[in-house]
C-alpha positions as a Python dict, from the first residue, in 0.01 Angstrom:
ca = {
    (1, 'X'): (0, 0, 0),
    (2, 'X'): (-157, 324, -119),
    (3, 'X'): (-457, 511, 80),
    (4, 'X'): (-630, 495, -258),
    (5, 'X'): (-999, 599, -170),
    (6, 'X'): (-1156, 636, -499),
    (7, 'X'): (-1420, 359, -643),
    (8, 'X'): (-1316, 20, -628),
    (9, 'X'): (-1215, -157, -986),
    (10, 'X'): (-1509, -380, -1146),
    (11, 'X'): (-1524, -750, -1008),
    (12, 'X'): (-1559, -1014, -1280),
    (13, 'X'): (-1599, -1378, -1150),
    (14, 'X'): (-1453, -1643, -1374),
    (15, 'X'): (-1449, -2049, -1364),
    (16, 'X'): (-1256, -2279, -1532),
    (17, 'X'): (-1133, -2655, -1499),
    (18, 'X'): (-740, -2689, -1503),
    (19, 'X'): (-768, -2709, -1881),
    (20, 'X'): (-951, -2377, -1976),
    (21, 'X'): (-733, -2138, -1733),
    (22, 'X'): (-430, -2007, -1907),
    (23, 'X'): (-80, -2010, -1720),
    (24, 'X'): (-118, -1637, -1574),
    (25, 'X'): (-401, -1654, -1382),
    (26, 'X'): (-361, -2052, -1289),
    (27, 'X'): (-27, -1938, -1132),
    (28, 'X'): (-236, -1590, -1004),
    (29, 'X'): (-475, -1864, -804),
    (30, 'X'): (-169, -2088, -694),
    (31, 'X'): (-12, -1770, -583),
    (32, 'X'): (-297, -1657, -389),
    (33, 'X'): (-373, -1992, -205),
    (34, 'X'): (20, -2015, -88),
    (35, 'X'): (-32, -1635, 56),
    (36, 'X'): (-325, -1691, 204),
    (37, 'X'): (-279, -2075, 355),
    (38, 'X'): (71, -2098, 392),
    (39, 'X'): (268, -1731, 455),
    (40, 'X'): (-62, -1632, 654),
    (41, 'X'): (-136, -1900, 815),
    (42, 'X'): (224, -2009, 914),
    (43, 'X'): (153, -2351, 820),
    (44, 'X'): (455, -2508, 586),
    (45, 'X'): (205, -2795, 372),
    (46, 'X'): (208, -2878, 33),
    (47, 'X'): (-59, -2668, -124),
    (48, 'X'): (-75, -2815, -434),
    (49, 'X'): (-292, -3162, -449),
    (50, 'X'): (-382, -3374, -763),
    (51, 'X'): (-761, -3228, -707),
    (52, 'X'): (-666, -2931, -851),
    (53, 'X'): (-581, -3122, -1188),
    (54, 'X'): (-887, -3350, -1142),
    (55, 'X'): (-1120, -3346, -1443),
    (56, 'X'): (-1395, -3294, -1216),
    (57, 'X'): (-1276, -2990, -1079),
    (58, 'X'): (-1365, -2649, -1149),
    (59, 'X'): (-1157, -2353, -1038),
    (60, 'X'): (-1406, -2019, -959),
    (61, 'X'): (-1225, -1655, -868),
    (62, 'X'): (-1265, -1318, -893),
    (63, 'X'): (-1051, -1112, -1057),
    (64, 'X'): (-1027, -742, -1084),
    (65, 'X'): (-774, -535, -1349),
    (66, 'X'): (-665, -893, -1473),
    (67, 'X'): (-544, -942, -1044),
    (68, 'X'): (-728, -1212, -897),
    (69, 'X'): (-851, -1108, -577),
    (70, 'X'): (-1047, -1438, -431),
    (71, 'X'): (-1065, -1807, -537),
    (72, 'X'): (-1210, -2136, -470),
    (73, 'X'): (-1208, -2489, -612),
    (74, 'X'): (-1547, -2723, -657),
    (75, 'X'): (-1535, -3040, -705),
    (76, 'X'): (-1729, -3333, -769),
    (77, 'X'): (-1700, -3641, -525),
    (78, 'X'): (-1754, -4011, -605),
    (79, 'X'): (-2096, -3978, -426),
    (80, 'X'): (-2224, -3700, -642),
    (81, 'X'): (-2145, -3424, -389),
    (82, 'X'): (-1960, -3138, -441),
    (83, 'X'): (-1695, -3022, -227),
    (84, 'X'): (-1575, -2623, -190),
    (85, 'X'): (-1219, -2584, -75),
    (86, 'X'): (-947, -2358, -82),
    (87, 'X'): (-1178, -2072, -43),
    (88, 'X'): (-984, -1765, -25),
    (89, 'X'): (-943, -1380, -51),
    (90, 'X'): (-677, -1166, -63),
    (91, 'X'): (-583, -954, 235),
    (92, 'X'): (-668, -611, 44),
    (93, 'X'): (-1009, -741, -45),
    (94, 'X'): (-1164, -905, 250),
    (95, 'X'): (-1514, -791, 365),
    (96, 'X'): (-1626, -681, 18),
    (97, 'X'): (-1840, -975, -14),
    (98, 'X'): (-1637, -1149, -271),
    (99, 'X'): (-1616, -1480, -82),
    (100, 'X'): (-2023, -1473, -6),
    (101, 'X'): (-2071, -1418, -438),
    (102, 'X'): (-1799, -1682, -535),
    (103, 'X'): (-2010, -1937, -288),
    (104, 'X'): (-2317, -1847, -452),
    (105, 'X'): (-2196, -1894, -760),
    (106, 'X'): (-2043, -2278, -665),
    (107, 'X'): (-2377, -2350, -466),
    (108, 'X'): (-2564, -2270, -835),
    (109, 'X'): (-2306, -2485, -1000),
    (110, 'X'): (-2372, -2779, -795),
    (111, 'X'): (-2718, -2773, -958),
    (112, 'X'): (-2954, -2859, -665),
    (113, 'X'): (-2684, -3135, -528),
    (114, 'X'): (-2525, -3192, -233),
    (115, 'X'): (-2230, -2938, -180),
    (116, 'X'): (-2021, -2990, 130),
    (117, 'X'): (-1717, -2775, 295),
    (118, 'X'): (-1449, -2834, 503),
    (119, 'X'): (-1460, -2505, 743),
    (120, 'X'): (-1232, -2384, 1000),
    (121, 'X'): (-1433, -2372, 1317),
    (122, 'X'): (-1386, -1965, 1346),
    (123, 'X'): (-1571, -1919, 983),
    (124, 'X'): (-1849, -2158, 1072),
    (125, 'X'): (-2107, -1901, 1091),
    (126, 'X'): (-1967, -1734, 698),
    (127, 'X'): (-2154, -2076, 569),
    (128, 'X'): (-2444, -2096, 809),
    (129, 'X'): (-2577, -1787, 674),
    (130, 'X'): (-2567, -1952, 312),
    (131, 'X'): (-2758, -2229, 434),
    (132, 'X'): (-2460, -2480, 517),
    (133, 'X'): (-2541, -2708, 872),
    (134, 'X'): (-2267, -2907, 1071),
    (135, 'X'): (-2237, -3211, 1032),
    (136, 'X'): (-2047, -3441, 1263),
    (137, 'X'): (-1796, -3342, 1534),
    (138, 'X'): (-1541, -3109, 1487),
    (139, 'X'): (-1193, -3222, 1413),
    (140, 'X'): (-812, -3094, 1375),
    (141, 'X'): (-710, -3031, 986),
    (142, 'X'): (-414, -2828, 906),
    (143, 'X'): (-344, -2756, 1267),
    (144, 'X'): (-688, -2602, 1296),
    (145, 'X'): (-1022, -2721, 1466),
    (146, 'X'): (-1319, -2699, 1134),
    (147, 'X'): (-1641, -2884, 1100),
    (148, 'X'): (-1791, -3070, 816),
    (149, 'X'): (-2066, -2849, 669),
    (150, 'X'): (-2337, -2930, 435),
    (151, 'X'): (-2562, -2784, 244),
}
């Protein structure tokens, strides 16, 4: 990794159900979720789920030089909800604010509905300040304690 200090590349934020997102940056996503959720995290699971092929799913990143850089998945639930998950960011690009203007983006999305997260307990706070409240106890996913949040 280079000591680069010069400006940072332009972020563009994208979306996209399974159908619109060409091959490159579908496996750019994929590749970024594995990174982050399973070689990060230690956690051997199967990353890939049939919600990312749902037709109610839409896939939001941002992408910088063609690279994406952060990524998250909204979906709408048989209630009318929709759910955020696999929110991510790659390591480089952490504390820019990426994941904060991806969420805003999904939360505008949602269109005045219900939108609801799965959080690990330790990034509770991240979606308090966007509004989010806990809902429920907390409980063990993935090896992890998280809380249902709502917004």
């Amino acid at each position: 990794m280079s000591g680069h200090t010069g400006p940072v590349a332009r972020t563009a934020y994208r979306y996209g159900s399974i159908d619109q997102i060409d091959a490159r940056m579908l496996y750019q996503l994929l590749r970024l979720r594995i990174q982050v959720f399973v070689v990060e995290r230690q956690m051997p699971r199967m990353e890939l789920d049939d919600i990312d092929v749902n037709d109610k799913t839409v896939h939001l990143w941002a992408e910088r030089s063609g690279e994406v850089v952060a990524g998250l998945r909204l979906h709408e639930q048989d209630d009318g909800a929709f759910r955020v998950s696999r929110l991510c960011t790659a390591l480089e690009a952490r504390g820019q604010g990426l994941a904060t203007k991806l969420m805003q983006h999904a939360i505008t999305m949602a269109k005045r509905r219900e939108v609801v997260v799965d959080a690990p307990i330790r990034t509770r706070g991240f979606f308090e300040r966007l509004g989010f409240r806990q809902e429920g106890e907390k409980f063990v996913k993935d090896g992890m304690p998280h809380v249902e949040l709502r917004l």
